[in-house]
N, CA, C and O atoms as a CHARMM CRD file, in Angstrom:
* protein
*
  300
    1    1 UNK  N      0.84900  -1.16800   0.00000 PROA 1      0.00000
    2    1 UNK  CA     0.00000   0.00000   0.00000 PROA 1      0.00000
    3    1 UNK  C      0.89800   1.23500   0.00000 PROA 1      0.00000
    4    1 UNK  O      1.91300   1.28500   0.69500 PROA 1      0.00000
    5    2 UNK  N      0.59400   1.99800  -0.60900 PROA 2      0.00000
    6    2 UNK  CA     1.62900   3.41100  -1.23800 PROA 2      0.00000
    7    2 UNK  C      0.89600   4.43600  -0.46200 PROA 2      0.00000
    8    2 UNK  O     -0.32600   4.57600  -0.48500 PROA 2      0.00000
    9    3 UNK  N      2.05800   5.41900   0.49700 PROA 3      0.00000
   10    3 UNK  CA     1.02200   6.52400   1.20800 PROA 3      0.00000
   11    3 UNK  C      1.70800   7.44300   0.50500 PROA 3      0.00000
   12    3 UNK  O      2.43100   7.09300  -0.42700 PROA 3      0.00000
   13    4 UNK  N      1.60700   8.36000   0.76000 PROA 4      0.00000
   14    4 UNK  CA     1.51000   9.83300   0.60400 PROA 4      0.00000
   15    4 UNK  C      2.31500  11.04100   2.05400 PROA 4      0.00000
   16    4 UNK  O      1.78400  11.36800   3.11500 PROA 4      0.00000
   17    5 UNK  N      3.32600  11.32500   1.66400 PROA 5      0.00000
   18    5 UNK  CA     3.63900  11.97600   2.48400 PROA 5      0.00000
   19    5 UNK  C      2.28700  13.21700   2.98500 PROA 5      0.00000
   20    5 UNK  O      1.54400  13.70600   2.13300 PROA 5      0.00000
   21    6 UNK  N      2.18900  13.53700   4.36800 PROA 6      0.00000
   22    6 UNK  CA     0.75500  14.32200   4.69900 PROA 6      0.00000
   23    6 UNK  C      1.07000  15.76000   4.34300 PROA 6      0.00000
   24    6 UNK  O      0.12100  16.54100   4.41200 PROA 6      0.00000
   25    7 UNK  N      2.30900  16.26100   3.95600 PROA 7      0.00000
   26    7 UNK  CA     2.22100  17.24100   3.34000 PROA 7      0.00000
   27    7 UNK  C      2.62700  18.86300   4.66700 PROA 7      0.00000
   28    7 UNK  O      2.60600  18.98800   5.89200 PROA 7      0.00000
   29    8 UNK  N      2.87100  19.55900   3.77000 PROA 8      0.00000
   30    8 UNK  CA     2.61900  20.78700   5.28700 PROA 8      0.00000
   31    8 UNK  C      1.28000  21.49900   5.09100 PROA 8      0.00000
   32    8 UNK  O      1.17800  22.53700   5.74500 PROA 8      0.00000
   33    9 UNK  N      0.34200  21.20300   4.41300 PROA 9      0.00000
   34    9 UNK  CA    -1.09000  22.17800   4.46300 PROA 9      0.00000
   35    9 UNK  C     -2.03900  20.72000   4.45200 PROA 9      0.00000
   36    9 UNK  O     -2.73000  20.35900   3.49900 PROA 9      0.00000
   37   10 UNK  N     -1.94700  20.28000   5.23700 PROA 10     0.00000
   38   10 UNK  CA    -2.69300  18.84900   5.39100 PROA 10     0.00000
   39   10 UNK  C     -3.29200  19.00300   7.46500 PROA 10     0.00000
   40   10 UNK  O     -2.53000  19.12700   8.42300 PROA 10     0.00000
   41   11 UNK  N     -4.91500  18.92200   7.49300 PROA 11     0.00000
   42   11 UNK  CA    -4.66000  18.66500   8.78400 PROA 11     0.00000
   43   11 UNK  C     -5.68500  17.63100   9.17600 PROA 11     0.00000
   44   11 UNK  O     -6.67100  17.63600   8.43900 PROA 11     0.00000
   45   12 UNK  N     -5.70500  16.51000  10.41100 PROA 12     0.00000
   46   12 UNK  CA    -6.53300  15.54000  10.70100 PROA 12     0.00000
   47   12 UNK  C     -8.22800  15.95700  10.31600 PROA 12     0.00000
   48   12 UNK  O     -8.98700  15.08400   9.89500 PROA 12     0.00000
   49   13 UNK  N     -8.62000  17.18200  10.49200 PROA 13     0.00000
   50   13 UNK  CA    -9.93800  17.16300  10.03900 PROA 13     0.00000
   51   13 UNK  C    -10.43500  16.96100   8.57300 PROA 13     0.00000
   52   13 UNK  O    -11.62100  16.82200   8.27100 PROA 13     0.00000
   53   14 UNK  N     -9.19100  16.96000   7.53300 PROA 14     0.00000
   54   14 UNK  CA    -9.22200  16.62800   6.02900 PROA 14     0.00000
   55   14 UNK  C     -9.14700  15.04600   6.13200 PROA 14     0.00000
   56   14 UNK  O     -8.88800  14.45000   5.08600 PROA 14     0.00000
   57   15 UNK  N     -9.26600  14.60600   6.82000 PROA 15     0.00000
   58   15 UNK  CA    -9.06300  13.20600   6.29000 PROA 15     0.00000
   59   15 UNK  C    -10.55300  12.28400   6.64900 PROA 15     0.00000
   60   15 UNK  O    -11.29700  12.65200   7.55800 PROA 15     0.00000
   61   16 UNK  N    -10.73600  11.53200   6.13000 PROA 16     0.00000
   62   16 UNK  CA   -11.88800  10.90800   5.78000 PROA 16     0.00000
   63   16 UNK  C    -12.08200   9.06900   6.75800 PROA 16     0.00000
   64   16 UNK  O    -11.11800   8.60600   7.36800 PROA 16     0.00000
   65   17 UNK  N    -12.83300   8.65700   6.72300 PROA 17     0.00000
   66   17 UNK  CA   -12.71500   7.25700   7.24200 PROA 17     0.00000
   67   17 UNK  C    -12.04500   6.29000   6.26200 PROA 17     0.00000
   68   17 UNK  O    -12.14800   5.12500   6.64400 PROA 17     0.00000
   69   18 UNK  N    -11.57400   6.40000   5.43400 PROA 18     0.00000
   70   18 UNK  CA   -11.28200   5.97500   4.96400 PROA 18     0.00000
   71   18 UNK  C     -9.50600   5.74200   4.41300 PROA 18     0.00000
   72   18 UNK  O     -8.83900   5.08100   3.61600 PROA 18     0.00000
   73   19 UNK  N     -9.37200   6.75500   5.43000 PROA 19     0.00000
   74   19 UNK  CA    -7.71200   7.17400   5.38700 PROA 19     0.00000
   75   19 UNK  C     -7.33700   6.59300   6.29200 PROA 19     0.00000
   76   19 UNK  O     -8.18100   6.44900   7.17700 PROA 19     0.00000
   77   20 UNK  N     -6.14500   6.06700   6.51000 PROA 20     0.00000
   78   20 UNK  CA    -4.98800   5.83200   8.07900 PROA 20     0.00000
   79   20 UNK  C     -4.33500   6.82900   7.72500 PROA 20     0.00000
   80   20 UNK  O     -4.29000   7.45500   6.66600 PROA 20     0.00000
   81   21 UNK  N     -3.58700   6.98800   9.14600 PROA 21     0.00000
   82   21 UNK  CA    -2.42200   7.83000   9.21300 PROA 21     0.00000
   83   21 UNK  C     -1.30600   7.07700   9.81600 PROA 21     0.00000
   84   21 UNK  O     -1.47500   7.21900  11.02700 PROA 21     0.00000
   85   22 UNK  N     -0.43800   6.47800   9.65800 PROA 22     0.00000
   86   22 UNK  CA     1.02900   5.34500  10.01200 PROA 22     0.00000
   87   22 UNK  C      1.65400   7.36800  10.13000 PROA 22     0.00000
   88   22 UNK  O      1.56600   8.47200   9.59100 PROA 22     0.00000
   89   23 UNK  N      2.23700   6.62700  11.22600 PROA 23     0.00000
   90   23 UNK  CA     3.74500   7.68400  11.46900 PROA 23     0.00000
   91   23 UNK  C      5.04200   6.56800  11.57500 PROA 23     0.00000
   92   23 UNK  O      4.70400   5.39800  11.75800 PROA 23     0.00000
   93   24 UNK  N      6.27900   6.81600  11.48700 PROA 24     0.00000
   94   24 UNK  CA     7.36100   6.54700  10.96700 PROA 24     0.00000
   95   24 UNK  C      8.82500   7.10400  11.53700 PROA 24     0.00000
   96   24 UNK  O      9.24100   8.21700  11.21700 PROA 24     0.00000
   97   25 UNK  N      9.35900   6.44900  12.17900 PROA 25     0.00000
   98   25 UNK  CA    10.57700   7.59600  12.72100 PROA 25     0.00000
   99   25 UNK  C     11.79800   7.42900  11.95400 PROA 25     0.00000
  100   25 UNK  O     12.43300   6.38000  12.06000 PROA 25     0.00000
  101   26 UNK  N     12.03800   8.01200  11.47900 PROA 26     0.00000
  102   26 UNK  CA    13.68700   8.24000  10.21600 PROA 26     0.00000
  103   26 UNK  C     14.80600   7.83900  11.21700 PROA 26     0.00000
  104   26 UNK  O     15.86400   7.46100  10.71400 PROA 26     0.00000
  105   27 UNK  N     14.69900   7.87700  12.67200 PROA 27     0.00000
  106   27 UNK  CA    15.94100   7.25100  13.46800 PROA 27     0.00000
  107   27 UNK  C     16.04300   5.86500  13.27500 PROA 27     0.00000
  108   27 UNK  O     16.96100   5.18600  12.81500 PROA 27     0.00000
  109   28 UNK  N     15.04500   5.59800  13.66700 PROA 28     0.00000
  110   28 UNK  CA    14.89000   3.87700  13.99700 PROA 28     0.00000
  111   28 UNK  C     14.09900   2.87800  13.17500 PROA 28     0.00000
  112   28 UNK  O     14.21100   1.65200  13.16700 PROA 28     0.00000
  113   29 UNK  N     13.39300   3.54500  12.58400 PROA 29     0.00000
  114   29 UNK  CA    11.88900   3.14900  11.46900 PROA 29     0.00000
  115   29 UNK  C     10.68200   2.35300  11.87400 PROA 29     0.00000
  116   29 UNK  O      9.91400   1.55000  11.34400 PROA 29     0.00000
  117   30 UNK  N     10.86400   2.97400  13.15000 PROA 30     0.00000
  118   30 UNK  CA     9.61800   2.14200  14.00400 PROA 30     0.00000
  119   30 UNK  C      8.42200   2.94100  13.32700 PROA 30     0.00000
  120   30 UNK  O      8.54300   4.11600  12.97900 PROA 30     0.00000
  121   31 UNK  N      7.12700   2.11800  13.15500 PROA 31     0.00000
  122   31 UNK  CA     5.72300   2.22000  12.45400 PROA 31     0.00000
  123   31 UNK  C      4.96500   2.10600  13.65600 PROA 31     0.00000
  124   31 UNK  O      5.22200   1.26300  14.51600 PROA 31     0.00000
  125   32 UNK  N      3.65600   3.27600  13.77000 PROA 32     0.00000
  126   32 UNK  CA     2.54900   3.35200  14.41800 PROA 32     0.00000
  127   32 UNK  C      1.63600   4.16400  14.03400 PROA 32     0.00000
  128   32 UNK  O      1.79000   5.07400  13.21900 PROA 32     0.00000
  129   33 UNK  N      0.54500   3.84800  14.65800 PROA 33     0.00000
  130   33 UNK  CA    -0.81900   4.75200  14.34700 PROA 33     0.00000
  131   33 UNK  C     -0.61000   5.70000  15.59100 PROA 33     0.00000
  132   33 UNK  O     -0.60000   5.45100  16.79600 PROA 33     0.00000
  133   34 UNK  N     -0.47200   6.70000  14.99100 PROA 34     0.00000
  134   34 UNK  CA    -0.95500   8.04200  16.54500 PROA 34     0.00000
  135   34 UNK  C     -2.29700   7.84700  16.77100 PROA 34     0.00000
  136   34 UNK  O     -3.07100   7.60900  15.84400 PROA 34     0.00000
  137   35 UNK  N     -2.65500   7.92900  17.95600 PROA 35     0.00000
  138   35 UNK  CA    -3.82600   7.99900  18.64700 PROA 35     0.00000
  139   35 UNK  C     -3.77500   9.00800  19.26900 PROA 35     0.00000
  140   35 UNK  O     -2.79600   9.44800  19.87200 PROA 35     0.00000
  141   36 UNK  N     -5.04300   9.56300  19.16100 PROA 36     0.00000
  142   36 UNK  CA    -5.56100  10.71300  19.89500 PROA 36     0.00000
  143   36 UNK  C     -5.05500  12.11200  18.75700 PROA 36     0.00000
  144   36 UNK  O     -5.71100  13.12900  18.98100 PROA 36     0.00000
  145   37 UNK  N     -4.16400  12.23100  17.79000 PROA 37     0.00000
  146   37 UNK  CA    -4.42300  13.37900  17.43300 PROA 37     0.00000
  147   37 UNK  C     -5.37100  14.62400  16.92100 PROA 37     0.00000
  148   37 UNK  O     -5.01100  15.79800  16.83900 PROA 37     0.00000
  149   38 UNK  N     -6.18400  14.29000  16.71600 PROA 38     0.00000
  150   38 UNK  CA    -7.16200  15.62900  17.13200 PROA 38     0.00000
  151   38 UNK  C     -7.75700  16.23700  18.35400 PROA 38     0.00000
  152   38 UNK  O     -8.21900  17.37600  18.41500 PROA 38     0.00000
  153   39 UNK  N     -7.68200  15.07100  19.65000 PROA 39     0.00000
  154   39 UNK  CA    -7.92600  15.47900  20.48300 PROA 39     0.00000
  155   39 UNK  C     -6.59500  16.38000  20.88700 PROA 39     0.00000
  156   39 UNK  O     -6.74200  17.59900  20.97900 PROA 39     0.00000
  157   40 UNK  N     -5.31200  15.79100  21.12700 PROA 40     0.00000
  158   40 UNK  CA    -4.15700  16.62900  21.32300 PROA 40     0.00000
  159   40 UNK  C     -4.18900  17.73100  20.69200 PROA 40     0.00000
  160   40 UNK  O     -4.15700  18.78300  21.33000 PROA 40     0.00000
  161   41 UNK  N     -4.28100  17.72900  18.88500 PROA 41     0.00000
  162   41 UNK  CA    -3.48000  19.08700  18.43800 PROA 41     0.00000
  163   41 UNK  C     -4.58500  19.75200  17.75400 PROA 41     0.00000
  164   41 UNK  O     -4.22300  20.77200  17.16800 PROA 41     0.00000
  165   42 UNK  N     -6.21700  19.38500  17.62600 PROA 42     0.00000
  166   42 UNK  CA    -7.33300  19.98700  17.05800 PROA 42     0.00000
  167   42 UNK  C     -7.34600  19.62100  15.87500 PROA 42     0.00000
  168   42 UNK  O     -6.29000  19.50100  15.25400 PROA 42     0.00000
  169   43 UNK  N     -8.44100  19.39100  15.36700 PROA 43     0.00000
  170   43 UNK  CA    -8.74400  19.50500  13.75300 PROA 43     0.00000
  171   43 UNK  C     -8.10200  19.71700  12.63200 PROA 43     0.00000
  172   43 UNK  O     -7.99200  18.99400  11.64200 PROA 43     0.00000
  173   44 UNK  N     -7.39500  21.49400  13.01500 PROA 44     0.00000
  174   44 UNK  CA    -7.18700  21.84600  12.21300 PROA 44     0.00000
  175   44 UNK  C     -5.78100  22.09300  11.98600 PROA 44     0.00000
  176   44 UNK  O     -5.51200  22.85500  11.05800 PROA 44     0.00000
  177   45 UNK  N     -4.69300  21.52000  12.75500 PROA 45     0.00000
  178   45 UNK  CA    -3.43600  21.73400  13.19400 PROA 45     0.00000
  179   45 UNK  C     -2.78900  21.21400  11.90600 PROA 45     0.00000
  180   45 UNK  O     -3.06200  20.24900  11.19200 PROA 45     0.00000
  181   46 UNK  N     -2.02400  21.98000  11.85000 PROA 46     0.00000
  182   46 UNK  CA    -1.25800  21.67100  10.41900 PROA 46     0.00000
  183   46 UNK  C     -0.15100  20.10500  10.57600 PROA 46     0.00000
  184   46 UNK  O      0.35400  19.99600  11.69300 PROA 46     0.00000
  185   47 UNK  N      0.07100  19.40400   9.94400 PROA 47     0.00000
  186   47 UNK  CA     0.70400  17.97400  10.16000 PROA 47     0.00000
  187   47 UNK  C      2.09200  18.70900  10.24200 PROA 47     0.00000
  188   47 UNK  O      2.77200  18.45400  11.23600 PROA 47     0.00000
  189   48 UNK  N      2.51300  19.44900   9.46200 PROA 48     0.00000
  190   48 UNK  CA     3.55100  19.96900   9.45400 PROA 48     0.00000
  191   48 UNK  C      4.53500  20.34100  10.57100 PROA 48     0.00000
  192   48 UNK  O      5.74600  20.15300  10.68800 PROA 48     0.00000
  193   49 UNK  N      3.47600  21.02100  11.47400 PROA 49     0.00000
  194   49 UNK  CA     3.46300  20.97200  12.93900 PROA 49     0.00000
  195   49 UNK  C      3.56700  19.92300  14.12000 PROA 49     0.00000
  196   49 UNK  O      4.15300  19.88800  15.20200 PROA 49     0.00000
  197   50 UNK  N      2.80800  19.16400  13.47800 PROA 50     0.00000
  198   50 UNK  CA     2.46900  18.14400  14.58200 PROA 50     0.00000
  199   50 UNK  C      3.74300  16.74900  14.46300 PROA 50     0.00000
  200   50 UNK  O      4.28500  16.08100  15.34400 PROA 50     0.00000
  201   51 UNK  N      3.86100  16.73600  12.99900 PROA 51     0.00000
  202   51 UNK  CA     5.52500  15.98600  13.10200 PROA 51     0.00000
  203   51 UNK  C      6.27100  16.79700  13.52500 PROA 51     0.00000
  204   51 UNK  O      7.13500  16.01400  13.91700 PROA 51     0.00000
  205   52 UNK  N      6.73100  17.96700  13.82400 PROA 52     0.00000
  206   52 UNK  CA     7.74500  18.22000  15.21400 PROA 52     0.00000
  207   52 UNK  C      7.61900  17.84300  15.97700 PROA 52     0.00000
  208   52 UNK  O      8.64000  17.21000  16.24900 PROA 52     0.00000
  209   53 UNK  N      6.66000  17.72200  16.97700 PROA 53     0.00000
  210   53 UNK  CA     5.90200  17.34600  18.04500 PROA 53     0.00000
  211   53 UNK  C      5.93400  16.09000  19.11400 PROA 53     0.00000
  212   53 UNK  O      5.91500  15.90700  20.33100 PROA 53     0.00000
  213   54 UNK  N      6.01500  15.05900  17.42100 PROA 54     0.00000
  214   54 UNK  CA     5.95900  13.44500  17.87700 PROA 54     0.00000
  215   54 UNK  C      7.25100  12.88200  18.45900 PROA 54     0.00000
  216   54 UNK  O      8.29100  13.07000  17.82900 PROA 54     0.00000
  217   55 UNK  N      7.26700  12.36500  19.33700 PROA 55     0.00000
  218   55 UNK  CA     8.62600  11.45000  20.03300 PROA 55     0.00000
  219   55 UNK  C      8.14900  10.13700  19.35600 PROA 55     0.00000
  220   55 UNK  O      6.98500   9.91600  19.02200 PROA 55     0.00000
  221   56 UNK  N      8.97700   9.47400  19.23300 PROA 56     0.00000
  222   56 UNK  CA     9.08700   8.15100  19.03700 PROA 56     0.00000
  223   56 UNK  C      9.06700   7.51600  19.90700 PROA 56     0.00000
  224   56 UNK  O     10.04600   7.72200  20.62400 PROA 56     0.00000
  225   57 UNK  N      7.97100   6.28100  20.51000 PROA 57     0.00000
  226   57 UNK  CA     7.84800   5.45800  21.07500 PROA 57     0.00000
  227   57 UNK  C      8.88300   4.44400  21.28400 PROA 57     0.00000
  228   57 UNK  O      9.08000   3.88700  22.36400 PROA 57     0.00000
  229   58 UNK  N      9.51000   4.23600  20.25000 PROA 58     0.00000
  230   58 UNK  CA    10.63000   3.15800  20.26400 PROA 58     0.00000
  231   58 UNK  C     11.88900   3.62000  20.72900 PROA 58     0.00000
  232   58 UNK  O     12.37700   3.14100  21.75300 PROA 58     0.00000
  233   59 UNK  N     12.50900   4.57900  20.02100 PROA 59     0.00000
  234   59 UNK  CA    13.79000   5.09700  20.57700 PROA 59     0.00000
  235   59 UNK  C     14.06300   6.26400  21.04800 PROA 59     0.00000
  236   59 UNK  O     15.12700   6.86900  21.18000 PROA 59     0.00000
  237   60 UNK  N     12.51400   6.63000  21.39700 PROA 60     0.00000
  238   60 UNK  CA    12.19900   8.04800  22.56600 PROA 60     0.00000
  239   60 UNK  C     12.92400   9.32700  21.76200 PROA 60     0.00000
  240   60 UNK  O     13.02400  10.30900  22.49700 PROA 60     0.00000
  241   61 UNK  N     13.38000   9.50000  20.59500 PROA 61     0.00000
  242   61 UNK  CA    13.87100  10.73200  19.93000 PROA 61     0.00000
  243   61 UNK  C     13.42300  11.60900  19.32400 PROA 61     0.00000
  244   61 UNK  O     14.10900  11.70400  18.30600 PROA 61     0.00000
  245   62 UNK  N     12.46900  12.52300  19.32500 PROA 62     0.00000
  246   62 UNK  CA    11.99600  13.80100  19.03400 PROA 62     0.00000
  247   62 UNK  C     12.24400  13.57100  17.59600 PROA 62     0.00000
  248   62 UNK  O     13.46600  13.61500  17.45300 PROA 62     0.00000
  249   63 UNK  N     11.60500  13.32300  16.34200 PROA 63     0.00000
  250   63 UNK  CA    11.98500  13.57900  14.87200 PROA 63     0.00000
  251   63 UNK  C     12.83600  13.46400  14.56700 PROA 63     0.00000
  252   63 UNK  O     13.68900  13.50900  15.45200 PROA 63     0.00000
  253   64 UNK  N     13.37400  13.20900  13.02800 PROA 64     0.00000
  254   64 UNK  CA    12.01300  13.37300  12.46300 PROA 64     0.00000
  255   64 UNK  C     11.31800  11.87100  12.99800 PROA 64     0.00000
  256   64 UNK  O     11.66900  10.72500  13.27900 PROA 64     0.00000
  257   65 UNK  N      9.88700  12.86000  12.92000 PROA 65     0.00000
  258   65 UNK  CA     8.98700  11.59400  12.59000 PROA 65     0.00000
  259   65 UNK  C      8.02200  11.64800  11.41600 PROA 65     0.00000
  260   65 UNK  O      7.52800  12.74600  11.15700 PROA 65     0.00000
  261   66 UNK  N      7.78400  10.88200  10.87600 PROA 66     0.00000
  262   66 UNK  CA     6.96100  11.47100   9.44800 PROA 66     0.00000
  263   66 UNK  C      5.38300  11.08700   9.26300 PROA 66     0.00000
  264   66 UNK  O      5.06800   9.90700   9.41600 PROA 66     0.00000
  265   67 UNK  N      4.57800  11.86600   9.00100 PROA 67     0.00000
  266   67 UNK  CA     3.00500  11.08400   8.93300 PROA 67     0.00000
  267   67 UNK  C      3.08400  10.79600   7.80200 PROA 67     0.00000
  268   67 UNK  O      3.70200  11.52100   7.02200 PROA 67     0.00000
  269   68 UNK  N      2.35400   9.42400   7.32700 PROA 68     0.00000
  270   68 UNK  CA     2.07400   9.58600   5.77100 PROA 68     0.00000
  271   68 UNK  C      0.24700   9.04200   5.70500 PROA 68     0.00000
  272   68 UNK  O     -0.37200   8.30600   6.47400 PROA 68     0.00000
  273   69 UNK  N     -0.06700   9.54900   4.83400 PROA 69     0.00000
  274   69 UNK  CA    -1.48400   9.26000   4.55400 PROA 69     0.00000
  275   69 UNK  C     -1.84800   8.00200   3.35200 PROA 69     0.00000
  276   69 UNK  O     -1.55700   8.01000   2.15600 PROA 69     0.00000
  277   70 UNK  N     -2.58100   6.95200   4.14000 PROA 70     0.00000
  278   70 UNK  CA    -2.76800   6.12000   3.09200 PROA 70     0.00000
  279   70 UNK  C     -4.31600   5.98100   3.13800 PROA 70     0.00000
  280   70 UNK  O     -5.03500   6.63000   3.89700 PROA 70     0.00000
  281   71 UNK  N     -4.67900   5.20000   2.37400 PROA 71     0.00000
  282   71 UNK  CA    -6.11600   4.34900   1.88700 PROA 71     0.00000
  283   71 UNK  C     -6.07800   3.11300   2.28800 PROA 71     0.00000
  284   71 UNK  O     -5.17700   2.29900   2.08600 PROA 71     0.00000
  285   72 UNK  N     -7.30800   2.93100   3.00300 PROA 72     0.00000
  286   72 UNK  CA    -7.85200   1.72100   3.29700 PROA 72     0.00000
  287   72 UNK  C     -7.99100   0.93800   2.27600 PROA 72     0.00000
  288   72 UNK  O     -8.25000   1.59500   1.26700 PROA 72     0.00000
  289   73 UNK  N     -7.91500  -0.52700   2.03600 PROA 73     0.00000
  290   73 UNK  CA    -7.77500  -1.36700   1.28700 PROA 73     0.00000
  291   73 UNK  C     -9.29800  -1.15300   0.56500 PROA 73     0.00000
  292   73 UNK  O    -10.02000  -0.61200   1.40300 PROA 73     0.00000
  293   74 UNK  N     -9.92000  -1.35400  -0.50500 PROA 74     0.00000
  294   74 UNK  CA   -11.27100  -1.59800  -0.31200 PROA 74     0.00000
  295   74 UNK  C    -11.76200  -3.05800  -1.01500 PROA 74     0.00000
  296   74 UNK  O    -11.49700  -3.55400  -2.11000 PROA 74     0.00000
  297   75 UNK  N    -12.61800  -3.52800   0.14000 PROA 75     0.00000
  298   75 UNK  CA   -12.98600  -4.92600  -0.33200 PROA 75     0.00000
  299   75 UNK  C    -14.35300  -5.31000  -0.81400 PROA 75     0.00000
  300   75 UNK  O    -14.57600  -6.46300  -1.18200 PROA 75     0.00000
């Protein structure tokens, strides 16, 4: 499945049910779903922003971390 980097004028309220969002850390290349970002950074928070933001779960290092936007499979 091919994502899409989320861009810097991209924010969680543009995205649809039908989208994931995988984040990615360029240190270590650990893969996860953020949870909770709209409650944390609002609707309308630019991604651009919000990958500064993210620590990495795996090797605890502040960015980069990268969102990318993909599509749900459809069956």
């Amino acid at each position: 499945m091919a994502g899409v980097h989320a861009g810097l004028d991209v924010a969680p309220g543009d995205l649809r049910e039908w989208h994931t969002l995988p984040a990615w850390c360029t240190n270590c290349s650990h893969h996860a779903e953020p949870a909770g970002l709209i409650r944390r950074y609002g609707k309308g928070a630019l991604f651009s922003g919000v990958e500064r933001a993210l620590l990495c779960t795996s090797c605890n290092k502040g960015g980069p971390v990268r969102l990318e936007i993909h599509k749900l499979p459809r069956n």
